[in-house]
C-alpha positions in Angstrom: -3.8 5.9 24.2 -6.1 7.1 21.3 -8.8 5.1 19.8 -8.8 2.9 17.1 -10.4 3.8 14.1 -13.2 1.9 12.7 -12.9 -0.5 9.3 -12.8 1.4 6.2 -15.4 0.2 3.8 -14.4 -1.2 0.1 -16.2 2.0 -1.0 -13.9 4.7 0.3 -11.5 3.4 -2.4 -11.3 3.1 -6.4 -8.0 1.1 -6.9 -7.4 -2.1 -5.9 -4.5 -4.6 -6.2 -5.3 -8.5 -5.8 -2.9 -10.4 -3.6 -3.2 -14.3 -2.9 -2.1 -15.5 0.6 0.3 -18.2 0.7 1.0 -21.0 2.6 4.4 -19.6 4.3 2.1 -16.3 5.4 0.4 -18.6 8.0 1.5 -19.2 11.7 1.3 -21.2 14.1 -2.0 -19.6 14.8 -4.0 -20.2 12.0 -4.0 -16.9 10.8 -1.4 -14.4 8.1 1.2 -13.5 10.8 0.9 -9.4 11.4 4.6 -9.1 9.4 2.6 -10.0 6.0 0.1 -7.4 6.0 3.0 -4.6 5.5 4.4 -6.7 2.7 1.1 -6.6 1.2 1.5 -2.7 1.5 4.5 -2.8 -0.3 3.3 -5.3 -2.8 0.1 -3.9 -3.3 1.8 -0.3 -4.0 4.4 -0.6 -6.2 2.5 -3.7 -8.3 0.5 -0.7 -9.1 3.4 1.6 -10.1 5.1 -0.8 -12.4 2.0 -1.9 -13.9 1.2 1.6 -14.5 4.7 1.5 -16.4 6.2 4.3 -14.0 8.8 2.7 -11.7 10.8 -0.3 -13.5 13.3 -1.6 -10.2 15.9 -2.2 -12.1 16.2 0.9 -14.6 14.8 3.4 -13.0 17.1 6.3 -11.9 14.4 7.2 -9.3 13.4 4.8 -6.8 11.2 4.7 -3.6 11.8 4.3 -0.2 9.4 3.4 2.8 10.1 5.5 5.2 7.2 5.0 7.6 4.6 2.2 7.4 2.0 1.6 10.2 -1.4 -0.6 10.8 -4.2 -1.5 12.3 -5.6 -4.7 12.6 -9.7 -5.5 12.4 -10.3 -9.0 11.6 -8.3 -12.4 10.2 -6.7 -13.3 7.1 -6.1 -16.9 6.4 -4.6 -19.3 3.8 -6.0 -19.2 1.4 -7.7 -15.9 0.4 -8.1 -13.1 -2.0 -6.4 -10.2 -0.6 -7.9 -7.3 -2.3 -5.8 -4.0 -1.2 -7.4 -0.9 -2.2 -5.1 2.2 -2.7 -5.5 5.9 -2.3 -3.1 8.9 -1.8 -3.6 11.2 1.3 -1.1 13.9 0.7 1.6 13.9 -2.2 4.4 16.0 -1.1 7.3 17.4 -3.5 9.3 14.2 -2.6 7.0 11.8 -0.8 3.9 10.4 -1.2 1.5 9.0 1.8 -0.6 6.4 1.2 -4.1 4.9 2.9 -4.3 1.0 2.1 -7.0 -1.4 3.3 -7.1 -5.3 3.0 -10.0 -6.8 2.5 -11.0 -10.2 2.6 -12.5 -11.6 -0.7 -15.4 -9.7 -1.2 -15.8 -8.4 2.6 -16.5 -4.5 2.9 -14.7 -4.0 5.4 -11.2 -3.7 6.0 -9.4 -6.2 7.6 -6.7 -4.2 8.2 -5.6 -0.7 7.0 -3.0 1.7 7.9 -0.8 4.4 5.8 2.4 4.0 4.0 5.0 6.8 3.0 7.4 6.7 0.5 10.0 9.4 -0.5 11.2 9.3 -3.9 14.9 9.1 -3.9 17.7 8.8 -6.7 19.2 5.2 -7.1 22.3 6.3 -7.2 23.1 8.5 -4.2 19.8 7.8 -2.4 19.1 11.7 -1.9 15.3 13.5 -2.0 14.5 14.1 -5.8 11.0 15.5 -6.7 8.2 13.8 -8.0 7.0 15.0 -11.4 5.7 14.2 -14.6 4.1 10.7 -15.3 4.6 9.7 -11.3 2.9 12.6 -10.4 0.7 12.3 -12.7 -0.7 8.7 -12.3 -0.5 9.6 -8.1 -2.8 12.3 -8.7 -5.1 10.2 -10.4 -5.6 8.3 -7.1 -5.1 11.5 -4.3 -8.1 11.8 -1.8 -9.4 15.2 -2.1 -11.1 17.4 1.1 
């Protein structure tokens, strides 16, 4: 088994997305059931694209698809909070994208819980690879991680 890696910090990151917990996030617990966070991914990534104006769901002839989402878990989120997920793009392929997301708690600087998120842009249609280029490549570079 390899070892966990440690919280990032709210530094390591210059996007962020603000997500509210709700009620129905909660379990039995007392805490956001593990299922949420990866909605958060999704919510926290492609907020971003459509308020960057460069996915619209329901006219875009190029959509994206998770294809592989993973995470790792540091400390509790409860309702209710301030999620604030902050974005960055580890390697931006000719069709896919991989993301590094970290949830923090209010103002914590530490992750909560972080983990990666791929996408592969696909068309609508017949749900085949297409590349990535102009403004969507464009805005994802804005936010890739460089060596």
């Amino acid at each position: 088994m390899s070892e966990k890696a440690a919280p990032l910090h709210r530094d390591a990151f210059q996007v962020f997305r603000t997500i509210p917990t709700r009620w129905m996030d909660v379990d039995t617990y007392g805490h956001v059931n593990n299922v949420e966070y990866l909605s958060y991914f999704d919510t926290a990534v492609n907020g971003w694209l459509i308020e960057n104006g460069v996915l619209d769901p329901a006219t875009s002839s190029e959509v994206f698809l998770v294809v592989d989402t993973r995470c790792s878990y540091f400390s509790e989120l409860v309702f209710p909070d301030v999620v604030h997920a902050g974005l960055k793009v580890t390697r931006l392929g000719r069709s896919s994208v991989s993301y590094r997301i970290a949830l923090f708690r209010g103002e914590a600087k530490t992750a909560s819980a972080q983990g990666t998120f791929i996408h592969v842009q696909v068309d609508k249609q017949t749900r085949q690879p297409t590349p990535i280029i102009g403004d969507r490549r464009g805005l994802l570079e804005t936010i890739q991680e460089h060596p």
